[in-house]
C-alpha positions in Angstrom: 17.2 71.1 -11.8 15.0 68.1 -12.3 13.4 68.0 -15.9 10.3 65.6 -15.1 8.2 63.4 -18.0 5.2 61.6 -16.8 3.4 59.4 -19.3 0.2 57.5 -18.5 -2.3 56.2 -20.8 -4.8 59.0 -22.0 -7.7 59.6 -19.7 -5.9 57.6 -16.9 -5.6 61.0 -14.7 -8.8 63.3 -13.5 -7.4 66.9 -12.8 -7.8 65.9 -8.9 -4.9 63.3 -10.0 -3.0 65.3 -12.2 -3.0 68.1 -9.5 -1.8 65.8 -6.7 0.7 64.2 -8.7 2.3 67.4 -10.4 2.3 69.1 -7.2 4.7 66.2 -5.7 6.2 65.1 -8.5 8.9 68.0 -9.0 9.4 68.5 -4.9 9.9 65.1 -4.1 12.4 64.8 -6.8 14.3 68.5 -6.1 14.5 67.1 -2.7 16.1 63.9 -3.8 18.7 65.3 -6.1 19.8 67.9 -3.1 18.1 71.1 -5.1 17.9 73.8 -2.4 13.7 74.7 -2.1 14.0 78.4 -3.2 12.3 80.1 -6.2 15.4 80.0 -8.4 15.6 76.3 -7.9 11.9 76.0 -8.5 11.7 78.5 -11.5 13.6 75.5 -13.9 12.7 72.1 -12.2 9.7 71.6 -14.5 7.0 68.6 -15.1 5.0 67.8 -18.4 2.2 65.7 -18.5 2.2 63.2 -21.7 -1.0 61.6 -22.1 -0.6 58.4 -24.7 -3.3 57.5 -27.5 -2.1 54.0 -27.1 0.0 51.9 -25.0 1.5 48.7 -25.3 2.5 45.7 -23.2 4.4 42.8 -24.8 2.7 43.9 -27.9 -0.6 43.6 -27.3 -2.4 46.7 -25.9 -3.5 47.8 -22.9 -6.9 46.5 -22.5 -10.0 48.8 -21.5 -10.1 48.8 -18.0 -7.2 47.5 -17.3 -5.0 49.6 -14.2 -3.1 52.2 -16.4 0.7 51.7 -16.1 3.1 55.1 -16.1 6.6 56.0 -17.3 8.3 58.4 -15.3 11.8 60.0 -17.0 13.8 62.1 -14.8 16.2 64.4 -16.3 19.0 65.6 -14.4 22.6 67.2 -14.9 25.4 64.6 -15.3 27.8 64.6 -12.1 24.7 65.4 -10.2 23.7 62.0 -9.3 25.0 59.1 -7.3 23.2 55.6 -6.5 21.7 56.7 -3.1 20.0 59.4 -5.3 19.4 57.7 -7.8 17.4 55.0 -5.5 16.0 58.1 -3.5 14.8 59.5 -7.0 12.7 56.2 -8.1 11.5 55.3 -4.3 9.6 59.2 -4.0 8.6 59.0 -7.6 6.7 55.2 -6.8 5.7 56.3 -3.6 3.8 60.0 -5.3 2.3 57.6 -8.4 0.7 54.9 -5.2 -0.2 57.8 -2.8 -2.7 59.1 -5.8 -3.7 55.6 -6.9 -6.7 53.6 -5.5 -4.4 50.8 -5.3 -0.9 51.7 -3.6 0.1 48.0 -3.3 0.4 47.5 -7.1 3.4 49.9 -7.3 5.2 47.5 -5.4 5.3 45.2 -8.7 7.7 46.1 -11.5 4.8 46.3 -14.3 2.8 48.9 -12.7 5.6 52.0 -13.1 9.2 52.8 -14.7 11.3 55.4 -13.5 13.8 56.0 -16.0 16.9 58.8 -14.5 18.6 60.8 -17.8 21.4 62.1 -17.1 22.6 64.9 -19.5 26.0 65.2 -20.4 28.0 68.5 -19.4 27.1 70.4 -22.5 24.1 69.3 -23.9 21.7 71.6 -21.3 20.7 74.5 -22.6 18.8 77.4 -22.1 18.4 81.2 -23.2 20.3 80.3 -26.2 23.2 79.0 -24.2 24.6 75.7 -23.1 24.1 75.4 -19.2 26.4 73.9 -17.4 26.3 72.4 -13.6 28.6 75.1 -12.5 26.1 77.7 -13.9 22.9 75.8 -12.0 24.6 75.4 -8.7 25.5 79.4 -9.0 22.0 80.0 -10.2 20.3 78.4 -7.3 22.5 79.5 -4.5 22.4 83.2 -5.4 18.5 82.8 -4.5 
């Protein structure tokens, strides 16, 4: 039950982009984490798109022109993650950012994209007025 935040600069993404990206993004990551792919499972992994006014590198801002840089935040249940998945998680996020990008080989340097991986503490999911639990995702997504 990925909750997925991608943040480039404003204007960085043409819908052709935006579509490629968000229709990755989510999947790649579901498939990472170990999500079964059924419409339960799909229904509440989610993706927003955050375009920024202004972006900033080391201070200074991002010049015109310059290649746009992203921030991806992932937001899973605690307990659902381990380091393979965790790796898994940043390596198919990189690789959906480069497959849309002109120029793949700059996501192989650190200043082109973050991934960062939240993981939410048991209690502090909620949804429909309630506090979701793992317990209560797993049983959501398996009775699909």
């Amino acid at each position: 039950m990925p909750f997925v935040e991608l943040f480039v600069p404003k204007g960085t993404l043409d819908q052709e982009h935006r579509d490629r990206i968000g229709g990755r993004l989510v999947s790649e990551v579901m498939i990472a984490e170990g999500a079964p792919d059924n419409e339960a499972a799909r229904s509440i992994s989610w993706l927003v798109v955050n375009e920024i006014d202004a972006w900033f590198v080391g201070g200074r801002p991002l010049p015109a022109g310059e290649k746009p840089k992203y921030v991806v935040r992932v937001g899973v249940p605690a307990g659902s993650m381990n380091d393979d998945k965790r790796r898994d998680i940043v390596r198919r996020v990189t690789r959906v950012l480069a497959d849309a990008d002109a120029d793949p080989e700059r996501f192989t340097q650190p200043a082109t994209a973050w991934v960062h991986i939240n993981e939410i503490p048991e209690g502090n999911w909620g949804a429909g007025g309630e506090i979701v639990r793992i317990e209560d995702i797993v049983t959501l997504v398996a009775g699909a």
